[in-house]
Jmol script that loads the backbone (N, CA, C; Angstrom):
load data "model"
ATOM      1  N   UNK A   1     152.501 122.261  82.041  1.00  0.00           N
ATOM      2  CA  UNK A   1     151.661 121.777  83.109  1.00  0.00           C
ATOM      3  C   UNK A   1     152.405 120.687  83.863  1.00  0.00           C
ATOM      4  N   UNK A   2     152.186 120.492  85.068  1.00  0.00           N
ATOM      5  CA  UNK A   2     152.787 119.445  85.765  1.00  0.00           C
ATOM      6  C   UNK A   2     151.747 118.699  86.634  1.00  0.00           C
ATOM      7  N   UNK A   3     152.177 117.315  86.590  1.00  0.00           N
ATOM      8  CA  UNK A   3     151.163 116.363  86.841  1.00  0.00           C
ATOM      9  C   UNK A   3     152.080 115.605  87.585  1.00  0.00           C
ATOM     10  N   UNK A   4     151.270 114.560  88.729  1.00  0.00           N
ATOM     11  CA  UNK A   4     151.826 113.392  89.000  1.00  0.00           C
ATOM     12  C   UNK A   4     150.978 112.106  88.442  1.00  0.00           C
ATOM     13  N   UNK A   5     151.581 111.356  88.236  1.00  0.00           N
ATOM     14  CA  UNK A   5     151.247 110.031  87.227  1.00  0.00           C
ATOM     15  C   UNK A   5     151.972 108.923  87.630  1.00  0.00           C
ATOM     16  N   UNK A   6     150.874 107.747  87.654  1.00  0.00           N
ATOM     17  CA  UNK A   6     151.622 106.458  88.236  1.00  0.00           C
ATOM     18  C   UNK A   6     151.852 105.374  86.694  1.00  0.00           C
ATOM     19  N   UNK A   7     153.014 105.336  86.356  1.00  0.00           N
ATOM     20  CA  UNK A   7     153.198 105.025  85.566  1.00  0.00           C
ATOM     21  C   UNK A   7     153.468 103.312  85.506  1.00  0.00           C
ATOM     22  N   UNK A   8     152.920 102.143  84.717  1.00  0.00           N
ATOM     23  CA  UNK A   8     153.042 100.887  85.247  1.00  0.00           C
ATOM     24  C   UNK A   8     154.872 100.451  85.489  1.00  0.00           C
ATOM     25  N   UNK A   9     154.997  99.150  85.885  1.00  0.00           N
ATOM     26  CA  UNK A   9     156.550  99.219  85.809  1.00  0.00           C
ATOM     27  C   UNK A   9     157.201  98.830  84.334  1.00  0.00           C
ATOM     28  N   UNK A  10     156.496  97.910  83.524  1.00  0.00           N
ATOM     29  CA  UNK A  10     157.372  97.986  82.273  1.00  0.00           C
ATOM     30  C   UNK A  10     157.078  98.723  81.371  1.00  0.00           C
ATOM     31  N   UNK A  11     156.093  99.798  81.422  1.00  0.00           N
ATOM     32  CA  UNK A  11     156.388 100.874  80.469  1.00  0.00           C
ATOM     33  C   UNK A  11     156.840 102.110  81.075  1.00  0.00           C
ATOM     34  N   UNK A  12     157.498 102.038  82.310  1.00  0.00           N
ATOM     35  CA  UNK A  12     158.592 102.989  82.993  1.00  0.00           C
ATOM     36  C   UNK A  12     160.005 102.250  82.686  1.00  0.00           C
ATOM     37  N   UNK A  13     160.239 100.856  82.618  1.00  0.00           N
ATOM     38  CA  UNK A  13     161.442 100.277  81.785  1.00  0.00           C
ATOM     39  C   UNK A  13     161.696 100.469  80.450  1.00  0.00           C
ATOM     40  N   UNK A  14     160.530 100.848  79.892  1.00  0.00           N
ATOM     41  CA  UNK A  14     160.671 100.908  78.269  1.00  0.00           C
ATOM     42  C   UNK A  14     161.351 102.543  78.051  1.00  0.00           C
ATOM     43  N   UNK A  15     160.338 103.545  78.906  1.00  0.00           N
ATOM     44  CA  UNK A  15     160.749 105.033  78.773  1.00  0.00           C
ATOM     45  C   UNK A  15     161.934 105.024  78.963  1.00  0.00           C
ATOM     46  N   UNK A  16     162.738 104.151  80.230  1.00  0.00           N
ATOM     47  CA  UNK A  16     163.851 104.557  80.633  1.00  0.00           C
ATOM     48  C   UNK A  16     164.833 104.045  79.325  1.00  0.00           C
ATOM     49  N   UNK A  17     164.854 102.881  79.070  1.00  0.00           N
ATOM     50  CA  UNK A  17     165.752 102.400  78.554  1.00  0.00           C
ATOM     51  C   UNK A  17     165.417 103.493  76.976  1.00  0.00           C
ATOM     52  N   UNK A  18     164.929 103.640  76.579  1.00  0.00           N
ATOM     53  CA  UNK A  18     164.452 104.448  75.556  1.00  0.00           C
ATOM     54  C   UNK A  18     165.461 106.265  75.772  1.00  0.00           C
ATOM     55  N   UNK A  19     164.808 106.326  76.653  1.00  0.00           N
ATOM     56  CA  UNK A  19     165.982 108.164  77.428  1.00  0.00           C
ATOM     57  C   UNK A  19     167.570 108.073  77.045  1.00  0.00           C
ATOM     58  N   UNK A  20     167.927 106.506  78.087  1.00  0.00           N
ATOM     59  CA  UNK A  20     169.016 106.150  77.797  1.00  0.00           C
ATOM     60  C   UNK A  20     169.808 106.002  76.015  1.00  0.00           C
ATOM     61  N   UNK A  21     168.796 105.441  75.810  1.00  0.00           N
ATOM     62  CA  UNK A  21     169.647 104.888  74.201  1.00  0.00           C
ATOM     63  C   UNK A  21     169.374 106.639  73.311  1.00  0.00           C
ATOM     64  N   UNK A  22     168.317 107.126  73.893  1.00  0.00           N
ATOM     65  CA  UNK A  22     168.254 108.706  72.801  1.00  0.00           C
ATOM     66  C   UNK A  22     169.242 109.303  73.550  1.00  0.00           C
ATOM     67  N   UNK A  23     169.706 109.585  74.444  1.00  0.00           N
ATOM     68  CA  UNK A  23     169.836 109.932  75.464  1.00  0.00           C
ATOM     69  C   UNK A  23     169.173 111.747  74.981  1.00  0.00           C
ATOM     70  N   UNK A  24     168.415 111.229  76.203  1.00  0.00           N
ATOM     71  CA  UNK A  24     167.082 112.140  76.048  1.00  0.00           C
ATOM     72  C   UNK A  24     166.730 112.505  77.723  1.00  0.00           C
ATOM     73  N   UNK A  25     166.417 113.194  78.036  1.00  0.00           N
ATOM     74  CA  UNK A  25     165.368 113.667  79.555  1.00  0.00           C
ATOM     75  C   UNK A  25     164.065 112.286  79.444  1.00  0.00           C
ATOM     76  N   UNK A  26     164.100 111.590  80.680  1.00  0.00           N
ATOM     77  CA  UNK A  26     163.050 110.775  80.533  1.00  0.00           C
ATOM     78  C   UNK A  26     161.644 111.617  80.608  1.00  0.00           C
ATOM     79  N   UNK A  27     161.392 112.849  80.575  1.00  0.00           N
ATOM     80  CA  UNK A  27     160.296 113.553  80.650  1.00  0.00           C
ATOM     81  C   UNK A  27     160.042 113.854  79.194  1.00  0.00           C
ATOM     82  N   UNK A  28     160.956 114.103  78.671  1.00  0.00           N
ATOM     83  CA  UNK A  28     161.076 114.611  77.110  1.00  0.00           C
ATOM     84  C   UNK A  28     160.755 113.113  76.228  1.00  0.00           C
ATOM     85  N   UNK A  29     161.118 112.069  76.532  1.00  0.00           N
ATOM     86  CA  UNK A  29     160.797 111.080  75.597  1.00  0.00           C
ATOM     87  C   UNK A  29     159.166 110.360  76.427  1.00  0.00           C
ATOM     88  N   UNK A  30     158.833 110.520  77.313  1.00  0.00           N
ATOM     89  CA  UNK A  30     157.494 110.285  78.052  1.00  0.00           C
ATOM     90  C   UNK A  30     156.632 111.217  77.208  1.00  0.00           C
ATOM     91  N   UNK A  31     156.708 112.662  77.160  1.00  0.00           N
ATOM     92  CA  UNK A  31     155.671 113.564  76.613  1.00  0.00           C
ATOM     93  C   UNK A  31     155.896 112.920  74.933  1.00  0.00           C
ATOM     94  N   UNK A  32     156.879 112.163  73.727  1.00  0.00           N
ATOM     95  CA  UNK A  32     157.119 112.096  72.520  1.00  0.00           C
ATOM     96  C   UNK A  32     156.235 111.287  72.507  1.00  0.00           C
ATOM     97  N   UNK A  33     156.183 109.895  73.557  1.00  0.00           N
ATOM     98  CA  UNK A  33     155.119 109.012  73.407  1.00  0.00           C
ATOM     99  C   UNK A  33     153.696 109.426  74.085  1.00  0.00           C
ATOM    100  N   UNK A  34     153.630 110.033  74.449  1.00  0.00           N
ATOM    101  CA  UNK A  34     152.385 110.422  74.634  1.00  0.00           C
ATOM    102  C   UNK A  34     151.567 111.185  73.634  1.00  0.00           C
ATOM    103  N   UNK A  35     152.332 112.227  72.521  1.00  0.00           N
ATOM    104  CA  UNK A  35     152.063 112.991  71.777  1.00  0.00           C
ATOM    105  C   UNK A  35     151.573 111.584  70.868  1.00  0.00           C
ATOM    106  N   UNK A  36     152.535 111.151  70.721  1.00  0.00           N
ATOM    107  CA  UNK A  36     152.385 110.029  69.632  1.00  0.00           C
ATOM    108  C   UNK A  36     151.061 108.654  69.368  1.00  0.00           C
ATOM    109  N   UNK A  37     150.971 108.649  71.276  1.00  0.00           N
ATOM    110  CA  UNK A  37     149.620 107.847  71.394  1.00  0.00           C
ATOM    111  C   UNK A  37     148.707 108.343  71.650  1.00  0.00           C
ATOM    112  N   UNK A  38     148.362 109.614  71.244  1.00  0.00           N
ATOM    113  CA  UNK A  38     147.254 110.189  71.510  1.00  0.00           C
ATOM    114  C   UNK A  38     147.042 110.916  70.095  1.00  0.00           C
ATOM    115  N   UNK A  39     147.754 110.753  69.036  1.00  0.00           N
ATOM    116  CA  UNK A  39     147.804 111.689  68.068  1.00  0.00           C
ATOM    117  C   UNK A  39     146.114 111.274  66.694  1.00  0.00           C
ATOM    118  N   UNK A  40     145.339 112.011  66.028  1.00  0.00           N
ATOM    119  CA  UNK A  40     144.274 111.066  65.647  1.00  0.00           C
ATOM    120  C   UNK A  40     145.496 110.036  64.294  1.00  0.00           C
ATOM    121  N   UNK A  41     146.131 110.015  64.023  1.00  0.00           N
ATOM    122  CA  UNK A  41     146.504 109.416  62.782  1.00  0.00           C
ATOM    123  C   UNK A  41     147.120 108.089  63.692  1.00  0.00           C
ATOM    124  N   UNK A  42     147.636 107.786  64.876  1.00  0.00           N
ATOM    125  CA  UNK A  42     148.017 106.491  65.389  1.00  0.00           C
ATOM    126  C   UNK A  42     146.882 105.883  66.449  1.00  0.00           C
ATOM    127  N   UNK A  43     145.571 106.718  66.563  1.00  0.00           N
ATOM    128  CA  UNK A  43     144.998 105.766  66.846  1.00  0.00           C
ATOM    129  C   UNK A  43     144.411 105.025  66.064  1.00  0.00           C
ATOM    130  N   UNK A  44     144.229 105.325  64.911  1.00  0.00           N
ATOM    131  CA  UNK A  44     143.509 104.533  63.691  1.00  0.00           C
ATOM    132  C   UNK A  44     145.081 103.411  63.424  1.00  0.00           C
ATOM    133  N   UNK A  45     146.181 103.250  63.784  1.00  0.00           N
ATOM    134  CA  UNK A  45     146.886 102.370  63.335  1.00  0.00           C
ATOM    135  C   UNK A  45     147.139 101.646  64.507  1.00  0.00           C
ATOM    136  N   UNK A  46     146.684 101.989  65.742  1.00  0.00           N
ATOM    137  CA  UNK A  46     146.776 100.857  66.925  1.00  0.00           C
ATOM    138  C   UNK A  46     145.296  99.821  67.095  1.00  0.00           C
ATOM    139  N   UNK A  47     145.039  99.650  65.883  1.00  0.00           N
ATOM    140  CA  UNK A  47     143.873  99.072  66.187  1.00  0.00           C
ATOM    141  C   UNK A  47     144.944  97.082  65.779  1.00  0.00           C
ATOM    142  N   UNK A  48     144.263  96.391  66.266  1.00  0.00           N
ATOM    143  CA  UNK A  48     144.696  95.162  65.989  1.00  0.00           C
ATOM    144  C   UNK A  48     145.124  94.611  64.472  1.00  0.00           C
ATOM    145  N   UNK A  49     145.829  94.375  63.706  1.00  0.00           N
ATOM    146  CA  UNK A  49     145.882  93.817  63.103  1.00  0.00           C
ATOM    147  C   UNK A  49     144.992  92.265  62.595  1.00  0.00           C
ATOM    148  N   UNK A  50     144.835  92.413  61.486  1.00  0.00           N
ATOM    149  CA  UNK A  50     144.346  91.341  60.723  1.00  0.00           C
ATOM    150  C   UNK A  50     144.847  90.257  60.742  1.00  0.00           C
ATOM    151  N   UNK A  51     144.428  88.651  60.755  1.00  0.00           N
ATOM    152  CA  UNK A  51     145.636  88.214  60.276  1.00  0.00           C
ATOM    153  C   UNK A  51     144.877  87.637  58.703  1.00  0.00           C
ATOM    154  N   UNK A  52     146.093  87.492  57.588  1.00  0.00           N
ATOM    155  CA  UNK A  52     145.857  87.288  56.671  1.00  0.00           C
ATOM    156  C   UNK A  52     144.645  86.027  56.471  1.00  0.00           C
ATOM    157  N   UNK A  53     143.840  85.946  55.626  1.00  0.00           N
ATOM    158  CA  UNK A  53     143.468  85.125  55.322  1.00  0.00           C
ATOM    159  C   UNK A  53     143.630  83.877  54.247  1.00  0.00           C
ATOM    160  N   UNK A  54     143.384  82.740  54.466  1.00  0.00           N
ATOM    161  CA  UNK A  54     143.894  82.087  52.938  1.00  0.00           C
ATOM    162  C   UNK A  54     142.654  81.952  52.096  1.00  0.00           C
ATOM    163  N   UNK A  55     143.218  82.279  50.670  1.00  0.00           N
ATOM    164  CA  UNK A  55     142.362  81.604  49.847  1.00  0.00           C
ATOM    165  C   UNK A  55     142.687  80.686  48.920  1.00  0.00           C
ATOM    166  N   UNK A  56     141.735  79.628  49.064  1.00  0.00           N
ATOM    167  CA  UNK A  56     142.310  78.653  48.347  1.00  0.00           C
ATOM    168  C   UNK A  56     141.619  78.707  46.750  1.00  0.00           C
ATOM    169  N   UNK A  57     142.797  78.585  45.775  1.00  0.00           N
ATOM    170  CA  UNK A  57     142.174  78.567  44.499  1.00  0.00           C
ATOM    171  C   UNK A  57     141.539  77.358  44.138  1.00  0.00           C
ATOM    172  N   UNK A  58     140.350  77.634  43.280  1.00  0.00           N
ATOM    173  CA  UNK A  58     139.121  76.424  42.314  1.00  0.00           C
ATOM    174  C   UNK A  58     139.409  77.017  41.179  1.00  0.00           C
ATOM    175  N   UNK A  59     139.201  75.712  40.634  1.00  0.00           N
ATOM    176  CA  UNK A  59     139.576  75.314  39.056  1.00  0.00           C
ATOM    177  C   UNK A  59     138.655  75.694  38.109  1.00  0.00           C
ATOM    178  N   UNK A  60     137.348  76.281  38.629  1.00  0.00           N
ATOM    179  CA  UNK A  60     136.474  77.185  37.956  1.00  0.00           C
ATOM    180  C   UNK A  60     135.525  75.841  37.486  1.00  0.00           C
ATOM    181  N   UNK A  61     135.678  74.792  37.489  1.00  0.00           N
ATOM    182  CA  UNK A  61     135.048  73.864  36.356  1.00  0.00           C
ATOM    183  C   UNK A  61     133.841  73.649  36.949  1.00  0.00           C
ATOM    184  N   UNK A  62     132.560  73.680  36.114  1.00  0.00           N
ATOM    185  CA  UNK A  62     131.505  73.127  36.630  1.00  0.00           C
ATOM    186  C   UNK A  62     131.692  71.166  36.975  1.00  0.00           C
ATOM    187  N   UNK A  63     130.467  70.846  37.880  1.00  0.00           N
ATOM    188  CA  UNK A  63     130.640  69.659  38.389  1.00  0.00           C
ATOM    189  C   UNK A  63     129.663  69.024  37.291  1.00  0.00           C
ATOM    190  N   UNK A  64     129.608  67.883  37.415  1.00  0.00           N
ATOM    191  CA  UNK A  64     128.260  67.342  36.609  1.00  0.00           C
ATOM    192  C   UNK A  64     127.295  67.512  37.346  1.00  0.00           C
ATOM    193  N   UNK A  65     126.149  67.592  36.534  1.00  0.00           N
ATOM    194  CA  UNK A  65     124.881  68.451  36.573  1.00  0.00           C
ATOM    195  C   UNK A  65     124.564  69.537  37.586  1.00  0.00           C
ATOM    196  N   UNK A  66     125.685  70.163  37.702  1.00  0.00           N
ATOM    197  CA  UNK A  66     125.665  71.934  38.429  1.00  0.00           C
ATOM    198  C   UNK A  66     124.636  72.614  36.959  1.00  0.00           C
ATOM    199  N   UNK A  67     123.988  73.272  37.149  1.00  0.00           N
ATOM    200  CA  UNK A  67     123.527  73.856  35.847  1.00  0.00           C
ATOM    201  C   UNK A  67     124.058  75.758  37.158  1.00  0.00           C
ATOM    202  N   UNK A  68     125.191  76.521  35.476  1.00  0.00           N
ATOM    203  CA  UNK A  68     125.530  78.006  36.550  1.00  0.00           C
ATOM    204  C   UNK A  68     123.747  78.492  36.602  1.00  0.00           C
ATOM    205  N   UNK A  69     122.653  78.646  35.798  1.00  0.00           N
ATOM    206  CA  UNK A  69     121.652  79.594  35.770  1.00  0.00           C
ATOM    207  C   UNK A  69     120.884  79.155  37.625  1.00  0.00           C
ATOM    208  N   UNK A  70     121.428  77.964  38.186  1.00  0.00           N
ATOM    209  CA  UNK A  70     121.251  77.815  39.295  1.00  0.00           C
ATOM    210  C   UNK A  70     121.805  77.690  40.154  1.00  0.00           C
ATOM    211  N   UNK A  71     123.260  79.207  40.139  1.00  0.00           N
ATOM    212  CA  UNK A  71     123.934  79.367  41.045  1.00  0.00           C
ATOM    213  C   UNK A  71     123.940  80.080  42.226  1.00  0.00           C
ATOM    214  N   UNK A  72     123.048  80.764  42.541  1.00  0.00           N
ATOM    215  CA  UNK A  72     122.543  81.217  43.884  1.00  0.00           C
ATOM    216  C   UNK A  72     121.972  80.030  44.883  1.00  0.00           C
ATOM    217  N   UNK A  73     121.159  78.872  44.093  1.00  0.00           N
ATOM    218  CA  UNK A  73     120.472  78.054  44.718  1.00  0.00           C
ATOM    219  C   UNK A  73     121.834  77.134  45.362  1.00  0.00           C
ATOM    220  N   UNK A  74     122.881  76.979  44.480  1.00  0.00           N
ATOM    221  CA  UNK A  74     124.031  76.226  44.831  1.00  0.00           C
ATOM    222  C   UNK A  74     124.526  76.934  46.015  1.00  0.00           C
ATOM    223  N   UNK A  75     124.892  78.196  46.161  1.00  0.00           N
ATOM    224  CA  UNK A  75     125.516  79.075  46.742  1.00  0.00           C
ATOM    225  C   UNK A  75     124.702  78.963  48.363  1.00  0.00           C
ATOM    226  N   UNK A  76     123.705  79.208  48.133  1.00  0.00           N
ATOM    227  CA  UNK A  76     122.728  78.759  49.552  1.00  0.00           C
ATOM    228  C   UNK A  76     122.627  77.477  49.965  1.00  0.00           C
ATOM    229  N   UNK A  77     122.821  76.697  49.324  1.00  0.00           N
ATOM    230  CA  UNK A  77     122.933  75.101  49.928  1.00  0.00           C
ATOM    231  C   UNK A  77     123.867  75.048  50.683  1.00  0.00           C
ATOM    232  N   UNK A  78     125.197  75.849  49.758  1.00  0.00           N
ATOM    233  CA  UNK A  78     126.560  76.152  50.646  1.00  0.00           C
ATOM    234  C   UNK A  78     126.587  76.414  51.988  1.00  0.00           C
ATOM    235  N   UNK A  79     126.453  77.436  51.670  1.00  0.00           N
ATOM    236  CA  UNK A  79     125.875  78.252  53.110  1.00  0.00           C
ATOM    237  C   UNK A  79     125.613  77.703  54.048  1.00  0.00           C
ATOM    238  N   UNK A  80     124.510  77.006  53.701  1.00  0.00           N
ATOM    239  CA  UNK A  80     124.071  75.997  54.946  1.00  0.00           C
ATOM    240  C   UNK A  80     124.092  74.815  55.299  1.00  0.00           C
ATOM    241  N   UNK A  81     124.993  73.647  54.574  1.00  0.00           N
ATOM    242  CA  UNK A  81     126.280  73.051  54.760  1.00  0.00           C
ATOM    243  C   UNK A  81     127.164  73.413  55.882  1.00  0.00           C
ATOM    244  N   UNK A  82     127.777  74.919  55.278  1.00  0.00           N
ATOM    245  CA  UNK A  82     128.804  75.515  56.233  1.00  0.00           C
ATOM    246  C   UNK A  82     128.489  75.498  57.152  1.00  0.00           C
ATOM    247  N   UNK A  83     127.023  76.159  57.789  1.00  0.00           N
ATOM    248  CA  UNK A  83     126.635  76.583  59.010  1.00  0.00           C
ATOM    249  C   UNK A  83     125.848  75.109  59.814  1.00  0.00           C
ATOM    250  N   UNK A  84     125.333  74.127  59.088  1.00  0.00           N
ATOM    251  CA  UNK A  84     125.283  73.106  59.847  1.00  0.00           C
ATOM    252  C   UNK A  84     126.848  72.654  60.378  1.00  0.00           C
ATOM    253  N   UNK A  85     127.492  72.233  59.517  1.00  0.00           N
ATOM    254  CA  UNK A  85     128.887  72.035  60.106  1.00  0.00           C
ATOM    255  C   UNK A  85     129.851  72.477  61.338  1.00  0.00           C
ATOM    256  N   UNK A  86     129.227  73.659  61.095  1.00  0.00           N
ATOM    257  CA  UNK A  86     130.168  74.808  62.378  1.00  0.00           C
ATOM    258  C   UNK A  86     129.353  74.533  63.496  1.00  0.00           C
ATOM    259  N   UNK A  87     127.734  74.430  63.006  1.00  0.00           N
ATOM    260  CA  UNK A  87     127.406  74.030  64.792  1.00  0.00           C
ATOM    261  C   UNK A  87     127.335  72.694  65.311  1.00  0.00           C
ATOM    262  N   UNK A  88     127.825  72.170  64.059  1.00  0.00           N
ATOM    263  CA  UNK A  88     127.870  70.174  65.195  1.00  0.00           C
ATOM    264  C   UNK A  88     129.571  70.931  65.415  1.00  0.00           C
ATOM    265  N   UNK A  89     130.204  71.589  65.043  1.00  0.00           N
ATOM    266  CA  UNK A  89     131.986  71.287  65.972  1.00  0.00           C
ATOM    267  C   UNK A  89     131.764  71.801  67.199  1.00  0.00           C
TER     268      UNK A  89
END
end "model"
wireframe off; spacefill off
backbone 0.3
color backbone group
């Protein structure tokens, strides 16, 4: 099939320089990336990256008078600590 297509200018620098170094038909390495960005297995890998998260390690130790059988109640205090905090920044 033949098409006309306005292609932007630095990913017509990238094809070219790309033809050049395969040395390839710039039509032939245009249709490789196209196959390639349209394929279903690379759109599931062009999605953004993560960035790592940290976690910081605890020493596991209870505090004085934490009782664990009232660790959900601790866990929700947390919570909302956190979330007062985040909305006074």
């Amino acid at each position: 099939m033949r098409a006309t297509l306005t292609i932007d200018d630095d990913v017509a620098e990238i094809l070219e320089k790309r033809s050049r170094d395969e040395k390839k038909p710039f039509e032939q390495v245009a249709n490789e990336a196209l196959r390639r960005g349209t394929s279903p297995q690379t759109a599931d890998a062009q999605q953004p990256a993560k960035e790592p998260s940290e976690l910081k390690p605890h020493d596991g130790k209870w505090m004085a008078g934490d009782d664990p059988a009232r660790l959900k109640e601790i866990l929700a205090d947390m919570e909302v600590e956190d979330y007062l905090r985040s909305i006074r920044e």
